[in-house]
C-alpha positions as CSV (number, residue, x, y, z in Angstrom):
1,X,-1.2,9.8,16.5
2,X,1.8,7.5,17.0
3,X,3.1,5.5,18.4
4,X,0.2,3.8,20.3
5,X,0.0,3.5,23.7
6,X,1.8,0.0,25.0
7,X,-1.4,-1.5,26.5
8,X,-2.8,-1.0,23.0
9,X,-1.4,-4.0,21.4
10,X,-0.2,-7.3,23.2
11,X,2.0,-8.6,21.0
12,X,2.5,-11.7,23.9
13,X,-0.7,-12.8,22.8
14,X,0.6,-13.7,19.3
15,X,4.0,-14.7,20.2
16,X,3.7,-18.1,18.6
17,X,2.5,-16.4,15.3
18,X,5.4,-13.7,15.3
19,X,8.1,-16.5,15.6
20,X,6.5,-18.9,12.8
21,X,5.9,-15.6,10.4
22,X,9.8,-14.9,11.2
23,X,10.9,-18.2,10.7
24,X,9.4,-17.9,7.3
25,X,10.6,-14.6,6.5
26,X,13.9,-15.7,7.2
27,X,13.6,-19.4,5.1
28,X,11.8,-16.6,1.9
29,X,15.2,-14.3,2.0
30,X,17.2,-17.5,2.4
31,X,15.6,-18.9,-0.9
32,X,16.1,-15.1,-2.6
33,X,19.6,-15.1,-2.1
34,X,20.2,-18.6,-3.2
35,X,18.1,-18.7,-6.4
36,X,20.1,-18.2,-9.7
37,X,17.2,-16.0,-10.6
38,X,16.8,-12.6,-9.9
39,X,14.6,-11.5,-6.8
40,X,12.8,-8.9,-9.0
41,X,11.7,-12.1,-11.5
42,X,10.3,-13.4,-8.4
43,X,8.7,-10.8,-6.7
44,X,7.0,-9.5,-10.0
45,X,3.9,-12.1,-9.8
46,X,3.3,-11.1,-6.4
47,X,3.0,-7.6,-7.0
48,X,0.7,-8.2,-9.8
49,X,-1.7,-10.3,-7.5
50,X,-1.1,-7.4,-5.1
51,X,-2.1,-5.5,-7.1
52,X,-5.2,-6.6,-8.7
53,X,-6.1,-7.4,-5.0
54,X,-5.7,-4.1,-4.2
55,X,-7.5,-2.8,-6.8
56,X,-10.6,-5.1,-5.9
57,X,-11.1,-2.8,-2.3
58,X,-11.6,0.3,-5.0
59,X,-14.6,-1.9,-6.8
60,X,-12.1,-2.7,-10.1
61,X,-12.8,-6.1,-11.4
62,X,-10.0,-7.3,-13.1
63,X,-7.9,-10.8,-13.3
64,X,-4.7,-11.6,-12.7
65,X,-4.3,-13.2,-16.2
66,X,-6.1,-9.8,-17.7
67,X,-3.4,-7.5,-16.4
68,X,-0.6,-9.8,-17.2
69,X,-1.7,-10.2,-20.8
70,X,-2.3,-6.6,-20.9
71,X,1.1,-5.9,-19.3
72,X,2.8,-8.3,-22.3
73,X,1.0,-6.1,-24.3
74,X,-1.0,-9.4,-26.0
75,X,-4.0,-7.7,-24.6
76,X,-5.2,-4.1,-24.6
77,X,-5.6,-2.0,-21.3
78,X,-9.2,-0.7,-20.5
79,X,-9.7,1.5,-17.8
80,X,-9.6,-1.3,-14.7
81,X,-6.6,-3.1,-16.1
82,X,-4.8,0.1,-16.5
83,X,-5.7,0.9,-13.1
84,X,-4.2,-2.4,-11.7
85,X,-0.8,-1.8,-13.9
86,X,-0.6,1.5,-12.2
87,X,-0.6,0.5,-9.3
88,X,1.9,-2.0,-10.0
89,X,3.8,0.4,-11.8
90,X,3.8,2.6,-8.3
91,X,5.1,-0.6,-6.2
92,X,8.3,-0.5,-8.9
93,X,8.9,3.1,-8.7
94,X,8.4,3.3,-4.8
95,X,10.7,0.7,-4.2
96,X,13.5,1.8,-6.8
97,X,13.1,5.4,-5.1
98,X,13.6,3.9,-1.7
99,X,17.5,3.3,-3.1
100,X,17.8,7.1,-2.7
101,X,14.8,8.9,-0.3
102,X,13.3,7.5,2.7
103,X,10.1,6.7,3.5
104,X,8.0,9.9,3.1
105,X,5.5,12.4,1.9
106,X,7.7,12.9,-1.4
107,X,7.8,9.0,-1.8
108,X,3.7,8.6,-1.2
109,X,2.8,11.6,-3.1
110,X,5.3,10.3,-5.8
111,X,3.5,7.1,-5.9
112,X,0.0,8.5,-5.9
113,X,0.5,10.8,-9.0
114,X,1.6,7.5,-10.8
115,X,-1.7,5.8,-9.1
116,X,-3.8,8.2,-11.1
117,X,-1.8,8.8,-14.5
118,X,-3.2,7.3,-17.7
119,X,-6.5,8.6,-17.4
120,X,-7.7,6.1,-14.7
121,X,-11.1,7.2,-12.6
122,X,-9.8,9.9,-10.2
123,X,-7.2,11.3,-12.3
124,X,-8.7,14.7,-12.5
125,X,-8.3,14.9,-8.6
126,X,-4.9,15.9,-8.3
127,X,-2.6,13.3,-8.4
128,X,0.5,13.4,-6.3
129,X,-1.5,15.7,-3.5
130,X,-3.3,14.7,0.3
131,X,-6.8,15.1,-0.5
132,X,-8.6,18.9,0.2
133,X,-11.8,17.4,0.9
134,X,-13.7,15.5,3.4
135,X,-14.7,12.1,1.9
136,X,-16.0,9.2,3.5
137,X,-16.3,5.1,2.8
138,X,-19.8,3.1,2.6
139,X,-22.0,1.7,0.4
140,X,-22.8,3.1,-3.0
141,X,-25.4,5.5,-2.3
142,X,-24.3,6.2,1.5
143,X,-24.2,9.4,3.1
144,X,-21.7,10.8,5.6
145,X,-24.1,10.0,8.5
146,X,-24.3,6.6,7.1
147,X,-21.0,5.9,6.1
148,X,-19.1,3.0,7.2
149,X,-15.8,5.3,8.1
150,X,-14.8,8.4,8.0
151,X,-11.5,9.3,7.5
152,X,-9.6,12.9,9.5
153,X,-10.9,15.6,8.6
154,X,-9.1,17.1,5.5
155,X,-6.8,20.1,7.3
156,X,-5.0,17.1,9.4
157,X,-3.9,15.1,6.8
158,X,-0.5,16.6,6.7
159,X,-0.4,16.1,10.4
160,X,-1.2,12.6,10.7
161,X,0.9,11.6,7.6
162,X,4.3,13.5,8.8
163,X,3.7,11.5,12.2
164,X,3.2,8.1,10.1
165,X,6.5,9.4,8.1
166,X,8.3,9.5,11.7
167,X,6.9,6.3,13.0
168,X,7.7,4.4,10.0
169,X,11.3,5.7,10.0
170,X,11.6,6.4,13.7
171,X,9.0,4.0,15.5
172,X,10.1,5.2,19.2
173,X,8.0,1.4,20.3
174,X,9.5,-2.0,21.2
175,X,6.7,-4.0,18.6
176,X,7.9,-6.5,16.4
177,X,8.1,-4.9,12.6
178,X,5.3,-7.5,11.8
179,X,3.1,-5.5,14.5
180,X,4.4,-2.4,13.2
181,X,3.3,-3.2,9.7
182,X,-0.1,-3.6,10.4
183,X,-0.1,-0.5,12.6
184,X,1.2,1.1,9.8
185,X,-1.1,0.0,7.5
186,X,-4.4,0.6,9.5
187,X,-2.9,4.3,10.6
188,X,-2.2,5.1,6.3
């Protein structure tokens, strides 16, 4: 549960790395609101690498250049690229639903059901829901004495993700937010 204890993380021990990812952050959002383009124009080829990078944990092996074409529609979508777009597609809907609801269980289960639309692999195990089964991560073939993790048990899920929901907009800690991120992160 969160937040973690304060002996858990040392954030002292990066402090050199906190100030120069700041500094950056800071010199990024300085060039946004100066550029004559729009942030979104900018922000889009990121989220498309993110994407596709994210897609890669899940075993999908698709290109960067494959999901843009298929996004211009000069290329059509097979299963991976469609997966990739989807996710993409969630990023843009998450963060245009952040202009009106926090943070949440509506806003993740909101994103998941767009995760699995379009007849992607898992789409049959109902999108926009926490999971009702125990399920594990490994290598193919791996069983749950083998596996590599194990997530909670299924019945806590709706426990551990309203406590993520208040750390995230409540952290009740004194981290930096780029501590809390990948707290955040790991604990999702």
């Amino acid at each position: 549960m969160l937040p973690l204890k304060e002996e858990v993380v040392n954030q002292l021990e990066f402090i050199h790395e906190l100030i120069e990812a700041n500094k950056s952050i800071v010199e990024y959002q300085t060039m946004l609101r100066n550029s004559k383009l729009h942030p979104q124009f900018l922000l889009r080829p990121v989220m498309l690498k993110e994407a596709v990078q994210s897609t890669k944990i899940e075993g999908i092996q698709v290109t960067l250049d494959e999901v843009m074409e298929a996004e211009a529609r000069t290329k059509k979508a097979n299963k991976d690229i469609q997966e990739a777009l989807n996710y993409y597609k969630a990023l843009m809907e998450g963060m245009d639903a952040l202009k009106s609801i926090p943070i949440s269980t509506r806003l993740f289960k909101l994103m998941h059901k767009t995760l699995l639309s379009n007849n992607v692999r898992g789409s049959n195990r109902s999108p926009g829901e926490y999971r009702k089964i125990q399920n594990f991560l490994g290598p193919e073939g791996c069983t749950i004495e083998t596996a590599a993790y194990i997530p909670p048990e299924p019945q806590l899920v709706n426990d551990y993700m309203s406590n993520l929901e208040k750390y995230i907009n409540d952290p009740q800690d004194d981290y930096d937010e780029l501590v809390r991120i990948p707290i955040i992160h790991a604990q999702f």
